[in-house]
Structure formats: C-alpha cells, structure tokens
PDB file as gemmi writes it, atoms N, CA and C in Angstrom:
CRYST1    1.000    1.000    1.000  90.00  90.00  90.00 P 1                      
ATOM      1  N   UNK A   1     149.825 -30.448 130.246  1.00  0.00           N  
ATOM      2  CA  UNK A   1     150.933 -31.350 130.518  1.00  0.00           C  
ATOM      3  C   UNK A   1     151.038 -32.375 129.393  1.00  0.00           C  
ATOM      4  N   UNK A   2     152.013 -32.406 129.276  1.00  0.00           N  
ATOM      5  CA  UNK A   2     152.578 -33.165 127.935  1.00  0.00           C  
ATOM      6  C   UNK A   2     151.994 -34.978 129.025  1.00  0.00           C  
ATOM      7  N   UNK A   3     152.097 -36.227 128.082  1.00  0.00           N  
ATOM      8  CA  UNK A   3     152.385 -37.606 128.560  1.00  0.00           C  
ATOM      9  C   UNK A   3     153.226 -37.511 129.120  1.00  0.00           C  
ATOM     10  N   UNK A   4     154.279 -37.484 128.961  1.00  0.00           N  
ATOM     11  CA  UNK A   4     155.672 -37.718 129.542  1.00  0.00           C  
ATOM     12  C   UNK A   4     155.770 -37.152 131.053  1.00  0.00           C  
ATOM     13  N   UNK A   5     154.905 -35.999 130.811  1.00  0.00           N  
ATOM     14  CA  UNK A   5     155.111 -35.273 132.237  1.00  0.00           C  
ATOM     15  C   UNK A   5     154.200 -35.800 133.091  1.00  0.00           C  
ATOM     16  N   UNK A   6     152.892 -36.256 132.551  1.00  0.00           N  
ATOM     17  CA  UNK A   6     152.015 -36.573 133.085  1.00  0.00           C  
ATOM     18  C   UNK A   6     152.288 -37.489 134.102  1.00  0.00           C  
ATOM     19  N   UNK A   7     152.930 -38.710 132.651  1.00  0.00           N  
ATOM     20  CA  UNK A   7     153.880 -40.259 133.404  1.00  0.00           C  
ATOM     21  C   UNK A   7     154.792 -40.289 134.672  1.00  0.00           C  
ATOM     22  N   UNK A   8     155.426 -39.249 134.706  1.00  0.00           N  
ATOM     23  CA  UNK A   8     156.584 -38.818 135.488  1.00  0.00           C  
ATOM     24  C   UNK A   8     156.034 -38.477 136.564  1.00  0.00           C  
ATOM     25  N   UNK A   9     154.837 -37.387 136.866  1.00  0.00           N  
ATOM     26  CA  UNK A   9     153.937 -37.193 137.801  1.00  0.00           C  
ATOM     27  C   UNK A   9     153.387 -38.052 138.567  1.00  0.00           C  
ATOM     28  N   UNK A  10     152.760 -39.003 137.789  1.00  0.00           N  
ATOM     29  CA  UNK A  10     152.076 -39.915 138.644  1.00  0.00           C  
ATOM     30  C   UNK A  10     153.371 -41.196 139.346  1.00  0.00           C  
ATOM     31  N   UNK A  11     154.147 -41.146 138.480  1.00  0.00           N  
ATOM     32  CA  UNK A  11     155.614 -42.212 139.535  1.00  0.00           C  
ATOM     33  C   UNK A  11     155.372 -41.511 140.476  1.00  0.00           C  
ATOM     34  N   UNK A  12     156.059 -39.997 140.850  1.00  0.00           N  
ATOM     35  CA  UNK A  12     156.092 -39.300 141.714  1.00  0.00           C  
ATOM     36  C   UNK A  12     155.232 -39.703 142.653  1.00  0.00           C  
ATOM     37  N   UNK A  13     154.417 -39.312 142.547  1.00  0.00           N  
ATOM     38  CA  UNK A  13     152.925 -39.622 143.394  1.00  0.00           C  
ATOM     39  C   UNK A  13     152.927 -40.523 143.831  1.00  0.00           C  
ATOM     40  N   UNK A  14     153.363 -41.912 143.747  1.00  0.00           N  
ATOM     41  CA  UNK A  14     153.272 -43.343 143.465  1.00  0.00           C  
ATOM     42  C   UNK A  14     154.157 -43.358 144.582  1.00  0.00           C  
ATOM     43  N   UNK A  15     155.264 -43.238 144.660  1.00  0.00           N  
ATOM     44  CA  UNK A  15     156.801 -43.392 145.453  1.00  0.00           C  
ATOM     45  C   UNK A  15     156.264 -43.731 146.859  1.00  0.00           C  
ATOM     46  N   UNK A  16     155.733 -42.436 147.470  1.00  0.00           N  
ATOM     47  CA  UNK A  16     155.397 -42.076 148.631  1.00  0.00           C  
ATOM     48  C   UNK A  16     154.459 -43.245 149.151  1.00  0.00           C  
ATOM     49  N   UNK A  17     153.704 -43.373 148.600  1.00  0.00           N  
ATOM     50  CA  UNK A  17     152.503 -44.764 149.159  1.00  0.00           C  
ATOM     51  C   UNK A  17     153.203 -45.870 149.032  1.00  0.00           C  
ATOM     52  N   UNK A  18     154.066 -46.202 147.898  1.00  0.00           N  
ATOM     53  CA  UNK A  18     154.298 -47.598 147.990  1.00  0.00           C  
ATOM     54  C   UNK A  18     155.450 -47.620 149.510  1.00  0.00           C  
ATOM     55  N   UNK A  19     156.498 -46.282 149.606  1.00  0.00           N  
ATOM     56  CA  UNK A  19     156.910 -46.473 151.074  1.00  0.00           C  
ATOM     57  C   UNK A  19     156.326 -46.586 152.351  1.00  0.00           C  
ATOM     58  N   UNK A  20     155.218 -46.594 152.332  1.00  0.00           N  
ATOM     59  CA  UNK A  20     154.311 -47.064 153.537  1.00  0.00           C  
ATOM     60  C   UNK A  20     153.043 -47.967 152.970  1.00  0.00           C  
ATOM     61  N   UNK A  21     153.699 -48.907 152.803  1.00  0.00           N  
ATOM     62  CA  UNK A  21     152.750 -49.820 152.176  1.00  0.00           C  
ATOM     63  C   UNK A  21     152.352 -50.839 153.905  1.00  0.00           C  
ATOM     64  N   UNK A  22     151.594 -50.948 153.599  1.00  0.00           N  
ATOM     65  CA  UNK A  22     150.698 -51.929 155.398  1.00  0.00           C  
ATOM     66  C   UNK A  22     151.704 -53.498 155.480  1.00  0.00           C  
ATOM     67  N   UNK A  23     151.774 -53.081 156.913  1.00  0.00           N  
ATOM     68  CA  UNK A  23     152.522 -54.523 156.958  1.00  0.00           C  
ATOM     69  C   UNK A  23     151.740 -55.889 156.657  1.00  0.00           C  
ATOM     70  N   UNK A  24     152.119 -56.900 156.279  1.00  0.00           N  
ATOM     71  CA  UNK A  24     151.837 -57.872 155.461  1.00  0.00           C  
ATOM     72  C   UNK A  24     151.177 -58.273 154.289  1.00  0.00           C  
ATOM     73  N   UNK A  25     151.854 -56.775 153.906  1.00  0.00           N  
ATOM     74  CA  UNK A  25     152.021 -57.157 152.917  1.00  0.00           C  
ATOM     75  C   UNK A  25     152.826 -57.953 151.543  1.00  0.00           C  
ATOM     76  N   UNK A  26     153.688 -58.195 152.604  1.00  0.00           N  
ATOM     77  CA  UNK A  26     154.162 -59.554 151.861  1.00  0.00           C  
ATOM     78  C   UNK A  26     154.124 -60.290 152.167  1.00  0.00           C  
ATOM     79  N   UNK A  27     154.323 -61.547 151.423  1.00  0.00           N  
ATOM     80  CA  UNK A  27     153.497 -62.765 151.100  1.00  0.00           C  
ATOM     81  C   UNK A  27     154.431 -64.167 151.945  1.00  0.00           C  
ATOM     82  N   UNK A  28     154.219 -64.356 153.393  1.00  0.00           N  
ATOM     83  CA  UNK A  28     154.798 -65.623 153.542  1.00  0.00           C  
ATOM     84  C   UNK A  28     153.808 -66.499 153.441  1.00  0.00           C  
ATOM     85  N   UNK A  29     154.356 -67.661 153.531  1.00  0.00           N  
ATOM     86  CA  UNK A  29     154.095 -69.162 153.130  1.00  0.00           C  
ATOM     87  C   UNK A  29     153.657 -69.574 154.736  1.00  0.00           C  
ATOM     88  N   UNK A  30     152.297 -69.743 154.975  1.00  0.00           N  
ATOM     89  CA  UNK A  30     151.999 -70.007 156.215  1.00  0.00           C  
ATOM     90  C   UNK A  30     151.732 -71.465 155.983  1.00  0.00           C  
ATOM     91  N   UNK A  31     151.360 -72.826 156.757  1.00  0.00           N  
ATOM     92  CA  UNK A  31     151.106 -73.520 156.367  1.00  0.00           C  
ATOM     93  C   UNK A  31     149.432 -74.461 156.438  1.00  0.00           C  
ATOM     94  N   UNK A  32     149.391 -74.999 155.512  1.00  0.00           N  
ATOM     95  CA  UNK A  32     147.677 -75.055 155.517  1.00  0.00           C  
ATOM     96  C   UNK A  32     147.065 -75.952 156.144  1.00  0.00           C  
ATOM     97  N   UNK A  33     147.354 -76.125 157.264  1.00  0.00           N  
ATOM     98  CA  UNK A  33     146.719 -76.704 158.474  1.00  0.00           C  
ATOM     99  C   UNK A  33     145.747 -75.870 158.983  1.00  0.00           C  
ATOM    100  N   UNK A  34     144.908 -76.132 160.125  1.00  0.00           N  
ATOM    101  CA  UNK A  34     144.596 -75.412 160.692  1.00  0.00           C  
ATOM    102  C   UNK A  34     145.056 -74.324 161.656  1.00  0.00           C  
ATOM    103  N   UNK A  35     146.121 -74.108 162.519  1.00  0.00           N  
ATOM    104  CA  UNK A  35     146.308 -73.733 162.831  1.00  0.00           C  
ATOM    105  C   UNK A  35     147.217 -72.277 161.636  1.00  0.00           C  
ATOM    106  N   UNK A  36     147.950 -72.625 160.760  1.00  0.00           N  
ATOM    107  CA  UNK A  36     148.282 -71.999 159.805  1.00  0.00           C  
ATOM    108  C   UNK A  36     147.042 -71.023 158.892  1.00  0.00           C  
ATOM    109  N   UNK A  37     146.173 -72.066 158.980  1.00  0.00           N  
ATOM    110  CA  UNK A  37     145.228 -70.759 158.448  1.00  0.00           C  
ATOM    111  C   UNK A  37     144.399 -69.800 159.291  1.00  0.00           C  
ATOM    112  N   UNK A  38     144.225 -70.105 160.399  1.00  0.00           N  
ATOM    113  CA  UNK A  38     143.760 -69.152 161.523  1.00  0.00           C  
ATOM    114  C   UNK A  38     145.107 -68.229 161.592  1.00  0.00           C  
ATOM    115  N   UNK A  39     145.910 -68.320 161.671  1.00  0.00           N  
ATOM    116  CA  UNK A  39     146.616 -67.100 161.940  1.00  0.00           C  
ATOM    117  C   UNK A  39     147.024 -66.081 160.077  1.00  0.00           C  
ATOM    118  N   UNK A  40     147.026 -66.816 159.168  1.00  0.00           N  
ATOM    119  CA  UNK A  40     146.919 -65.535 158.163  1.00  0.00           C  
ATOM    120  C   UNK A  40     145.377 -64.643 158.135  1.00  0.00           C  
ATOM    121  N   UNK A  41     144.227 -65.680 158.712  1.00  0.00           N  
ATOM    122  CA  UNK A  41     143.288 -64.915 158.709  1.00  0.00           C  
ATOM    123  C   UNK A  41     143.003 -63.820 160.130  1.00  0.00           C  
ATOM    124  N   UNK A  42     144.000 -64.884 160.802  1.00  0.00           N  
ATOM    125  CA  UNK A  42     143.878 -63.424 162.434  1.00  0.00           C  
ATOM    126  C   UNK A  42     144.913 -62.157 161.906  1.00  0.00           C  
ATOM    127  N   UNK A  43     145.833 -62.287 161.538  1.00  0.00           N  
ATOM    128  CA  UNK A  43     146.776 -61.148 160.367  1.00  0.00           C  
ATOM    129  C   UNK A  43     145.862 -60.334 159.498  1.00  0.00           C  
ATOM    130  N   UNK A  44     145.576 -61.007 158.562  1.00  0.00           N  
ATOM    131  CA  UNK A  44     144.722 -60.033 157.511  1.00  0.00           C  
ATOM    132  C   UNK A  44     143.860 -58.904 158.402  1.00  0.00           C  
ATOM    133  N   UNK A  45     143.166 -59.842 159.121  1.00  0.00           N  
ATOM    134  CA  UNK A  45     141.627 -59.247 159.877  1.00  0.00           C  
ATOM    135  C   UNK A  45     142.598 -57.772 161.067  1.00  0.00           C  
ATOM    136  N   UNK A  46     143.494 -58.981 161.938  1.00  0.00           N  
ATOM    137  CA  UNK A  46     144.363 -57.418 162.507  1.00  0.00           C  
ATOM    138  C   UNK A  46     144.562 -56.317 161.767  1.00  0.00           C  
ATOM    139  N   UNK A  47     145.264 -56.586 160.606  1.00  0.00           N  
ATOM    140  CA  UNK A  47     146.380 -55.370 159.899  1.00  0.00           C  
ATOM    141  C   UNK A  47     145.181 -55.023 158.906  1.00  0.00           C  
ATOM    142  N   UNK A  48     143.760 -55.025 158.433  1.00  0.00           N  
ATOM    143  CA  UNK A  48     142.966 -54.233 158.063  1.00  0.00           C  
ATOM    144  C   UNK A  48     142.239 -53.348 158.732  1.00  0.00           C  
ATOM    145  N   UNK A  49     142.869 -53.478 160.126  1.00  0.00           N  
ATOM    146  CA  UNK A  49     142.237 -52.180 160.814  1.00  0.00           C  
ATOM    147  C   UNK A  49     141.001 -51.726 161.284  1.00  0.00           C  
ATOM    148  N   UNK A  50     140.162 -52.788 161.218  1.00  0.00           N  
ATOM    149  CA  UNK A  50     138.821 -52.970 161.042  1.00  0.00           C  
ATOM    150  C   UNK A  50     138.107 -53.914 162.162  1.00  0.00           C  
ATOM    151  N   UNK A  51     136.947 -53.121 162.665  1.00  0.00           N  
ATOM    152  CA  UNK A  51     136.511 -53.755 164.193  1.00  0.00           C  
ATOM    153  C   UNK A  51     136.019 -54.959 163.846  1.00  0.00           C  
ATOM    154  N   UNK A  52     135.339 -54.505 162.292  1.00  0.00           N  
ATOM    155  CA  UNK A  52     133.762 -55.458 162.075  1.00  0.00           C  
ATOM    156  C   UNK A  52     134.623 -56.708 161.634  1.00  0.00           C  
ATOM    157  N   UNK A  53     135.875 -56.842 160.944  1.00  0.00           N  
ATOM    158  CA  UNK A  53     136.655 -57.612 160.640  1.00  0.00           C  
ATOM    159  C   UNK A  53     137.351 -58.709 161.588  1.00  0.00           C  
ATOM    160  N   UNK A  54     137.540 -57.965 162.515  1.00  0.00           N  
ATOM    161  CA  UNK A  54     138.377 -58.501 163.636  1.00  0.00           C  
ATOM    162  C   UNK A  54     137.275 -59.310 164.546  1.00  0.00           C  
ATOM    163  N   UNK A  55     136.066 -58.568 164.846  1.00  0.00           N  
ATOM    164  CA  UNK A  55     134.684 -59.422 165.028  1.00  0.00           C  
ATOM    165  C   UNK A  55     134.297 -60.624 164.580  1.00  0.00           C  
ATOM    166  N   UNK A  56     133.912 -60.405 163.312  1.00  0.00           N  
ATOM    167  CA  UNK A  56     133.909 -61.461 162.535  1.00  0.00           C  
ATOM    168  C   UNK A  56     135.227 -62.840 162.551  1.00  0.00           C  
ATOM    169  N   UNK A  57     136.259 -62.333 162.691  1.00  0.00           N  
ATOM    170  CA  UNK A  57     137.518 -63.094 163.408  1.00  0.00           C  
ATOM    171  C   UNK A  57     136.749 -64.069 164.368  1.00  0.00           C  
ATOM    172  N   UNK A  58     136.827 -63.426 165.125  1.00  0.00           N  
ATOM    173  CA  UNK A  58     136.572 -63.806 166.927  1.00  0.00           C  
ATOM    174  C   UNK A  58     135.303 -65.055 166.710  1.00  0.00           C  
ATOM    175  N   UNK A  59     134.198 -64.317 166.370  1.00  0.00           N  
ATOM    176  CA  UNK A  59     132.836 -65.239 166.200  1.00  0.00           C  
ATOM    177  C   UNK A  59     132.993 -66.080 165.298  1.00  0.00           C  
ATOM    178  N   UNK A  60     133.724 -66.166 164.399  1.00  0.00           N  
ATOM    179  CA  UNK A  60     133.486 -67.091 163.220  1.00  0.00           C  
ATOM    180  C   UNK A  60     134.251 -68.308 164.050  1.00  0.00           C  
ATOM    181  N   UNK A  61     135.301 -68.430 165.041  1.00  0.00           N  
ATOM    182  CA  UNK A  61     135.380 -69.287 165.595  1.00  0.00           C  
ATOM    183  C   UNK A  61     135.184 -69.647 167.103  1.00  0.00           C  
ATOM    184  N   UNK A  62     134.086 -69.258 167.424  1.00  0.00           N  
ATOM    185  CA  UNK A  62     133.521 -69.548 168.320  1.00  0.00           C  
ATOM    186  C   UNK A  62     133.344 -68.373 169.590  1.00  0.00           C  
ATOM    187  N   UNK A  63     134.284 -67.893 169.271  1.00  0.00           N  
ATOM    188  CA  UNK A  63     134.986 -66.736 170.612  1.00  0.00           C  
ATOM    189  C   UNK A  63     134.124 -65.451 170.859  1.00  0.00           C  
ATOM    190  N   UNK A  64     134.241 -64.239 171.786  1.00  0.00           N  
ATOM    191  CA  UNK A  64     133.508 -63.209 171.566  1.00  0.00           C  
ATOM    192  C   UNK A  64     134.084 -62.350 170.705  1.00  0.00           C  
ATOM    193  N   UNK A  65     132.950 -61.228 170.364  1.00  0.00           N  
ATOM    194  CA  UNK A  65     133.045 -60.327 169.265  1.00  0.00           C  
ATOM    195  C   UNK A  65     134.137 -58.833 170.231  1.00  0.00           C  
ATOM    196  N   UNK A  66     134.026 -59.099 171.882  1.00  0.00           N  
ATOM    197  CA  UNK A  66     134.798 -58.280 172.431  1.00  0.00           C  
ATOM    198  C   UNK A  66     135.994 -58.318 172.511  1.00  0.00           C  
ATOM    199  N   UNK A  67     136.477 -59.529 171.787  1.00  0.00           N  
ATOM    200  CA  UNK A  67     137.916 -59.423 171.801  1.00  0.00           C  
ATOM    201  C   UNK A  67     138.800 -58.865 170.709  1.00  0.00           C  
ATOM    202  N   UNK A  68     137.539 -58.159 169.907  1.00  0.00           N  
ATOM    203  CA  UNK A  68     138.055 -57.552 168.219  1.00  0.00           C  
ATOM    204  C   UNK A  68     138.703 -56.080 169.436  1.00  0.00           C  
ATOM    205  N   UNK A  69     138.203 -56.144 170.024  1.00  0.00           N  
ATOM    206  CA  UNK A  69     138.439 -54.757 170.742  1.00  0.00           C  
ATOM    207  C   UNK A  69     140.340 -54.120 171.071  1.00  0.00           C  
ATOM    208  N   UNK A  70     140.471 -55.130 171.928  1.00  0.00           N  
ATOM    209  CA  UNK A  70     141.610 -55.285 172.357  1.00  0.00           C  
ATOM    210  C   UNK A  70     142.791 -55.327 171.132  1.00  0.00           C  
ATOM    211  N   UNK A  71     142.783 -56.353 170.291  1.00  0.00           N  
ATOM    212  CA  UNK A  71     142.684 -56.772 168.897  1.00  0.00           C  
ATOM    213  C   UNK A  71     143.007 -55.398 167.986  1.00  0.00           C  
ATOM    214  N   UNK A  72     141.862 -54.471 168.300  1.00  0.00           N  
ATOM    215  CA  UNK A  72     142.229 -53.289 167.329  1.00  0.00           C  
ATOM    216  C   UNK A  72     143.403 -52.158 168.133  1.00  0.00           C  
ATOM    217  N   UNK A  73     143.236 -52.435 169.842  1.00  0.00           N  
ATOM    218  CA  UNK A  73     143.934 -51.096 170.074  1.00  0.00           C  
ATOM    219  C   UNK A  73     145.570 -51.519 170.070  1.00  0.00           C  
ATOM    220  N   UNK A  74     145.914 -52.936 169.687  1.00  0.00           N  
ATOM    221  CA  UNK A  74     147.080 -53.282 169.550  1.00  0.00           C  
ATOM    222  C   UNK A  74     147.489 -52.607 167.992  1.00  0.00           C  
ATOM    223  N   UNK A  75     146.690 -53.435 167.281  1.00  0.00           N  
ATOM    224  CA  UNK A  75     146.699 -53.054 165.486  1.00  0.00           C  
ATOM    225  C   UNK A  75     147.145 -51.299 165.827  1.00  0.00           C  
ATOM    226  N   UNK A  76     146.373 -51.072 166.029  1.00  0.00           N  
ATOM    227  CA  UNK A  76     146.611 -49.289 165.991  1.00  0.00           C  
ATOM    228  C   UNK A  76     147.957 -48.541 167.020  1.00  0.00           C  
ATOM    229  N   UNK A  77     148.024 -49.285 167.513  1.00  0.00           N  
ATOM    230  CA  UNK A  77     149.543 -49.053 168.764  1.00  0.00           C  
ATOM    231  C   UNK A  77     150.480 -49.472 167.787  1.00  0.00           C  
ATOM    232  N   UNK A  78     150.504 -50.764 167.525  1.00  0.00           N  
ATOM    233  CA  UNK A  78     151.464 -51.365 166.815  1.00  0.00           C  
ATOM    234  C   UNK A  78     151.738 -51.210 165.174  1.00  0.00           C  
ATOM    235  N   UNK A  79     150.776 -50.745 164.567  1.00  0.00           N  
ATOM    236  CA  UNK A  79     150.983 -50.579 162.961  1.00  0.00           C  
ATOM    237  C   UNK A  79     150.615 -52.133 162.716  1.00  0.00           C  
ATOM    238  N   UNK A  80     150.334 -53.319 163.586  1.00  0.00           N  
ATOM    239  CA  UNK A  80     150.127 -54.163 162.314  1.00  0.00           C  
ATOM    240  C   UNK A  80     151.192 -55.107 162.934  1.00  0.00           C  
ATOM    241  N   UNK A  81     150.960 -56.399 161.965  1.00  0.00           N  
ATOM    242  CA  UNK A  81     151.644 -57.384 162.148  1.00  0.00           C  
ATOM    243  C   UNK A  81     152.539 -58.006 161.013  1.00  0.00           C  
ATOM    244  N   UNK A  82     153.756 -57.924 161.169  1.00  0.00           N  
ATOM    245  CA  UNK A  82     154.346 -58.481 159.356  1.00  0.00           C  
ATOM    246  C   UNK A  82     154.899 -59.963 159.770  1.00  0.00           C  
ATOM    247  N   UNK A  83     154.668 -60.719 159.565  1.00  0.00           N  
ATOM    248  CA  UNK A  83     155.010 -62.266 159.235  1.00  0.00           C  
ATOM    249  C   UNK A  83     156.562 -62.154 158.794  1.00  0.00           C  
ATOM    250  N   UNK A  84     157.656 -62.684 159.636  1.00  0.00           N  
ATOM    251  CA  UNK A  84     158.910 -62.414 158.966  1.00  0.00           C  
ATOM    252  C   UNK A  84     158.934 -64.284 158.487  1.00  0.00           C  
ATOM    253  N   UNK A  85     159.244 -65.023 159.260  1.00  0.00           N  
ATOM    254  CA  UNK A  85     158.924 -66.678 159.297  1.00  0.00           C  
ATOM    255  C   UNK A  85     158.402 -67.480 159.875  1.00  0.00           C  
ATOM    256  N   UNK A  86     158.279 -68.534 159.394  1.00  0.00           N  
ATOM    257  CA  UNK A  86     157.920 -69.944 160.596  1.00  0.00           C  
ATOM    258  C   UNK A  86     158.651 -70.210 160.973  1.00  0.00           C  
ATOM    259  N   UNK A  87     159.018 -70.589 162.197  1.00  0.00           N  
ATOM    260  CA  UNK A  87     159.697 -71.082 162.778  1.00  0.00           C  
ATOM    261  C   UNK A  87     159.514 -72.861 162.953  1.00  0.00           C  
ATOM    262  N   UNK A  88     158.449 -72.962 163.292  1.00  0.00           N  
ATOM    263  CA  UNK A  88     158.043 -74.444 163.408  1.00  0.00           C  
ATOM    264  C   UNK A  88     156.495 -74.420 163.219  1.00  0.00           C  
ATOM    265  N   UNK A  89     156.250 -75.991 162.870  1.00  0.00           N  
ATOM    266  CA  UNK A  89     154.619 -75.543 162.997  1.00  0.00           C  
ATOM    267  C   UNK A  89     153.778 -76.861 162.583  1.00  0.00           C  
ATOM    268  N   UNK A  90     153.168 -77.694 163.139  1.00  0.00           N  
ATOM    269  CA  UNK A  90     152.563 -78.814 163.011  1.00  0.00           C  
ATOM    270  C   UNK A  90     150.941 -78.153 163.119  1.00  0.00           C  
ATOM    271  N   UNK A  91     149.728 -79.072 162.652  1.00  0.00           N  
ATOM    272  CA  UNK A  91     148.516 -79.151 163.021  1.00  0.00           C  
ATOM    273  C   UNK A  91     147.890 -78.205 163.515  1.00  0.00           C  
ATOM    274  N   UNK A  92     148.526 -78.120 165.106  1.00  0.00           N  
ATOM    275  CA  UNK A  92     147.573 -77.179 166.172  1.00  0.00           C  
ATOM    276  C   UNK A  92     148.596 -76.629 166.584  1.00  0.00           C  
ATOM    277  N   UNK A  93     149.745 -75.980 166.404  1.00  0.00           N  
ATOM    278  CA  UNK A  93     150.760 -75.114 167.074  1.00  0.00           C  
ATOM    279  C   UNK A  93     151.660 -74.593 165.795  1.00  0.00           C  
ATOM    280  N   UNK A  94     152.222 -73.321 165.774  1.00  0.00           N  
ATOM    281  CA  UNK A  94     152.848 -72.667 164.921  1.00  0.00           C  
ATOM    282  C   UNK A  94     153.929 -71.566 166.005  1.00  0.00           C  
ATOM    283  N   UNK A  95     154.927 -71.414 165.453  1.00  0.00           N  
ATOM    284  CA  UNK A  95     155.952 -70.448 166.098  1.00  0.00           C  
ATOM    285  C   UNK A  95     156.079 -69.845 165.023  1.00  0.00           C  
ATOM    286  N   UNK A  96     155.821 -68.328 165.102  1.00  0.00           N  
ATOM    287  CA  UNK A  96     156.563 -67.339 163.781  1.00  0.00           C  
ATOM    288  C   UNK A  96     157.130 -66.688 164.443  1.00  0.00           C  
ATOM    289  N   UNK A  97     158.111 -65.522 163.299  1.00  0.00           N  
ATOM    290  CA  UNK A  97     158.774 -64.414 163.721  1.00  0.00           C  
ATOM    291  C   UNK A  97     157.828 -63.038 163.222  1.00  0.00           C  
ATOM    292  N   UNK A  98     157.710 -62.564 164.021  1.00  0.00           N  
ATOM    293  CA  UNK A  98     157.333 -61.177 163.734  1.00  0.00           C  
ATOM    294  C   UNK A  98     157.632 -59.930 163.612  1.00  0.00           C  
TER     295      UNK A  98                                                      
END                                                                             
C-alpha cells in the first residue's frame, strides 16, 4: 500500500469510532464548588463503566462501595450520562440537563 492509501485507510477506520464516541465526552463547564465537582467526578466514574471506579466514587465520600452497583446497572442500561447544561447551581445544589 502506497501512503496515500495507507492515510485514507486509517480515516476510514477512524470514522466509525469517532461516531460512537462515550457520552461526555464533551466538555461542559461544571462549576467549582463542591457540589459541581462531585458531580463531574460522579459522571466520569459513571460513564467509565467501571465498578472499581464507581466504588471508589461512593467511599471516597463517605458512602458505601454497594452503591457502585446500582450505579453501574444504570451506566450500562443507559449508555452513560452526557451533561447538556446547568441550569442553576450554588455551593451545595446544582440543576443540569441531561
């Protein structure tokens, strides 16, 4: 295979994944309060799909590690969580769209 074809090949290849790229993956502007940063890190930890992640969620603030559970069979029902906006959001309370 010539470069050119090579180049052309791998776009190809490329197309397909970037159309199912994981939700949130794009980038909103949460805000850096506390409550704002518990939820990009309850997002990330959801939409990576991951028990030990979602665990680590739960315990790192205080909570049980059984609620990664529940946690994952949504993630996996649902595909995930994409952040569309804030709606409102002070300190200890946040409204988004999802």
């Amino acid at each position: 295979m010539t470069k050119a074809r090579l180049t052309a090949f791998a776009l190809t290849l490329s197309i397909p994944l970037l159309a199912h790229a994981q939700p949130g993956a794009r980038t909103i502007d949460l805000p850096a309060t506390p409550v704002g940063v518990a939820v990009r890190l309850f997002v990330a930890a959801l939409n990576s799909g991951s028990q030990a992640a979602l665990e680590r969620f739960h315990t790192d603030r205080g909570g049980s590690a059984g609620n990664a559970g529940p946690d994952l069979e949504f993630a996996q029902q649902s595909g995930g969580i994409d952040i569309e906006r804030v709606l409102k959001a002070s300190d200890f309370e946040i409204e988004i769209e999802a």
